[in-house]
N, C-alpha and C positions, 0 to 999 in steps of 0.2 A: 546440383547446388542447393537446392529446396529440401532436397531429403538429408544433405548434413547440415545444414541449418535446424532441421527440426531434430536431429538427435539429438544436435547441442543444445538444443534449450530442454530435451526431455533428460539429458543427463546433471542438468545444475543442482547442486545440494539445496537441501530446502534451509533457508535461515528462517523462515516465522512458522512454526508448526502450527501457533496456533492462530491461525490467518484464517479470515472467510471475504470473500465476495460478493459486492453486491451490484445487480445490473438496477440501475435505476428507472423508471418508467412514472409518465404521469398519473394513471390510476393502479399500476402492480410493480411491486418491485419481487424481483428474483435474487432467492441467497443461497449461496452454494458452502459447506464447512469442509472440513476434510470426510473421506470415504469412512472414517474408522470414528467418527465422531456421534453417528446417529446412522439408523437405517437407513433415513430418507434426508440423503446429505442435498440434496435441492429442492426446495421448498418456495414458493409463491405467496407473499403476503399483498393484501389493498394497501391502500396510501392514506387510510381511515388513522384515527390517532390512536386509538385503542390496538388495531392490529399491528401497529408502528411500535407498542410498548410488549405486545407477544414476541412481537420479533429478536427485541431483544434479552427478552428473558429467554429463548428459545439459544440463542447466542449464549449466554451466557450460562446455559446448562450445558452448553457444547465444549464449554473451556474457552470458547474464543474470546482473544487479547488484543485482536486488532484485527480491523475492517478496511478492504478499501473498496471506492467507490468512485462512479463517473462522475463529474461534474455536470449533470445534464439538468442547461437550463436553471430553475430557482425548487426544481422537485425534489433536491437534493437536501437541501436547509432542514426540513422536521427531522428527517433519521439521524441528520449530521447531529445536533441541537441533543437528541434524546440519549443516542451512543453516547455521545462526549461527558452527556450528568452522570450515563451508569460507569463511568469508569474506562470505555473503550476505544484505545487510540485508534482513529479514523485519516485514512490513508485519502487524500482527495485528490482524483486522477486525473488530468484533462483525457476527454476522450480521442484527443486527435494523437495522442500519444500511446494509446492500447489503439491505435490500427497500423501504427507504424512496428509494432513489434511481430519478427515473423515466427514460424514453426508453429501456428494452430491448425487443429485439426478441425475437419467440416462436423465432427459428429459434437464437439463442446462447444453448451450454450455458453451467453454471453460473461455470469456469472460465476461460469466456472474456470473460463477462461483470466477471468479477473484473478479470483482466487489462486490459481497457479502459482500466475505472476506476481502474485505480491509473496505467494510461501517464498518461492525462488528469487527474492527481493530485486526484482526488475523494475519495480513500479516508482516511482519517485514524485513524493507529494506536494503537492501547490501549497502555497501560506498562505495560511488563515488567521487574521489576527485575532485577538482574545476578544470575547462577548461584549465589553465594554467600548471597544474602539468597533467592536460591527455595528453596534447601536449607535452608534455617536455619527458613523460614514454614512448610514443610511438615513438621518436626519440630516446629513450635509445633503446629501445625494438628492433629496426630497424637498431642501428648498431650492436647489438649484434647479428641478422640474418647475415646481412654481414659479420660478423667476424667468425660464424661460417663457412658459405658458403665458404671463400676464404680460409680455412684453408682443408675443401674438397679438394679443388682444387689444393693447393698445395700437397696433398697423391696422386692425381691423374697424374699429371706432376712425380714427384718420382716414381711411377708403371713403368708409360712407359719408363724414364729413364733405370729403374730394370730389365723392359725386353730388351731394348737393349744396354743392359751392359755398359752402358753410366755411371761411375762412379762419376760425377761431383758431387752430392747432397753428398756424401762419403765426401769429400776434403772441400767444402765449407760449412762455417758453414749458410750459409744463401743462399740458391738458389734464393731466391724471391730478394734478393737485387741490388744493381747497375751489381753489376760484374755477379751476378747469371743470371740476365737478361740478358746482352749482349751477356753471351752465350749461352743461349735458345736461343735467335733471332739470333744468328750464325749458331748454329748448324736447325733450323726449315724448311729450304730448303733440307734439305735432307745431309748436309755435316758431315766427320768427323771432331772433333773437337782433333787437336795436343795439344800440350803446345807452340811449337816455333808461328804456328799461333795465339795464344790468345795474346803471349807475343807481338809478332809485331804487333798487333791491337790496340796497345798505349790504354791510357785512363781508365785502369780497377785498380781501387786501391787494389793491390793486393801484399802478398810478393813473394818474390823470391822462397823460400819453397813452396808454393803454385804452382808455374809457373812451380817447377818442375814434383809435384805432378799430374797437369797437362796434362804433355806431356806422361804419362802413362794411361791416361784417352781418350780409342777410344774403337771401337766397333768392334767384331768379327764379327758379325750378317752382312749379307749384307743389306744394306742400301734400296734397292730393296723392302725387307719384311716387315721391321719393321722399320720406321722412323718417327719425328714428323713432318707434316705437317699443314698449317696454314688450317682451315675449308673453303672450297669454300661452297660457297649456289648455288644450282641446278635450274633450272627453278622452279620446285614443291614446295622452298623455304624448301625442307631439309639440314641439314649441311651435308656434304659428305667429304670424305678423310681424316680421320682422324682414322687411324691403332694405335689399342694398344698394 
């Protein structure tokens, strides 16, 4: 069954002649053109940006009109980005899609294997939207990481609050805000924080119910053990001092 599988796929007409492959890799990628294109149809380039622009001039003294390639991971973006300026439709494969295809041989490497498959139009390309809407996703994409991260980080401020009985995040309904702030940076030297002192500290838009709510809000813990301190950097440029 293996052996007419692979004749069928060595018997398919080629529709892209001028098709090449490429196996992507984090520091080398491998490109395979056709046999009749160059002596040395498989070729080895680094992931440098200079040898990423050889590559394609190298392409493109071969004839080739179209590339395809794995999706592997984010190593794929430079070649995609430089092909695309010179002119050259770029085939994007998922990889779990070229292991599902059978009839290869154990002696073809990766990129030639690619190559085949796209002359023999097997290969079928992922969407990629245009350069303006990828710009635009990865600025959604990038503050949706920061808004995950600072929402970390405010759980993290409320623990240590929780361990030293520091009730504020309780009373307010927003610790991250104006007033929330002020008294993190009051209390972060090491002090209790009263209600009379918050209230004399002018400047916190807060109500009077609050101010009282406040002044019930100190620590039993000695201050000694468990405080929030601001992070010093050590010579070794690790963060240090910071007790939770």
């Amino acid at each position: 069954m293996a052996t007419k599988r692979r004749k069928k796929t060595e018997d398919l007409p080629v529709l892209h002649p001028d098709a090449a492959g490429i196996d992507v890799g984090a520091s080398e990628l491998f490109v395979a053109v056709p046999a009749d294109r160059d002596p040395e149809p498989v070729r080895s380039y680094p992931t440098f940006t200079k040898d990423l622009h050889e590559l394609a001039d190298w392409l493109l003294r071969c004839g080739i009109r179209s590339v395809a390639m794995e999706s592997t991971s984010v190593y794929w973006i430079p070649m995609y980005q430089i092909l695309e300026a010179r002119g050259i439709e770029v085939f994007l494969v998922n990889a779990h899609y070229l292991k599902n295809v059978p009839g290869r041989k154990s002696d073809v490497s990766d990129c030639q294997w690619i190559q085949y498959l796209h002359s023999v139009g097997l290969l079928r390309a992922s969407f990629r939207p245009p350069g303006v809407i990828c710009a635009i996703r990865s600025l959604w994409r990038h503050r949706g990481s920061l808004i995950e991260m600072a929402a970390e980080h405010v759980l993290h401020i409320q623990k240590a609050l929780d361990q030293m009985n520091l009730q504020i995040h309780r009373v307010l309904n927003d610790i991250t805000g104006l007033s929330g702030l002020r008294i993190l940076d009051a209390i972060s030297p090491g002090n209790v924080v009263v209600g009379d002192r918050v209230a004399a500290g002018g400047a916190l838009r807060i109500s009077t119910s609050t101010i009282v709510s406040l002044s019930n809000v100190k620590s039993e813990h000695s201050l000694e053990e468990r405080r929030i301190r601001r992070p010093r950097f050590q010579s070794s440029g690790r963060a240090d001092g910071v007790s939770l």
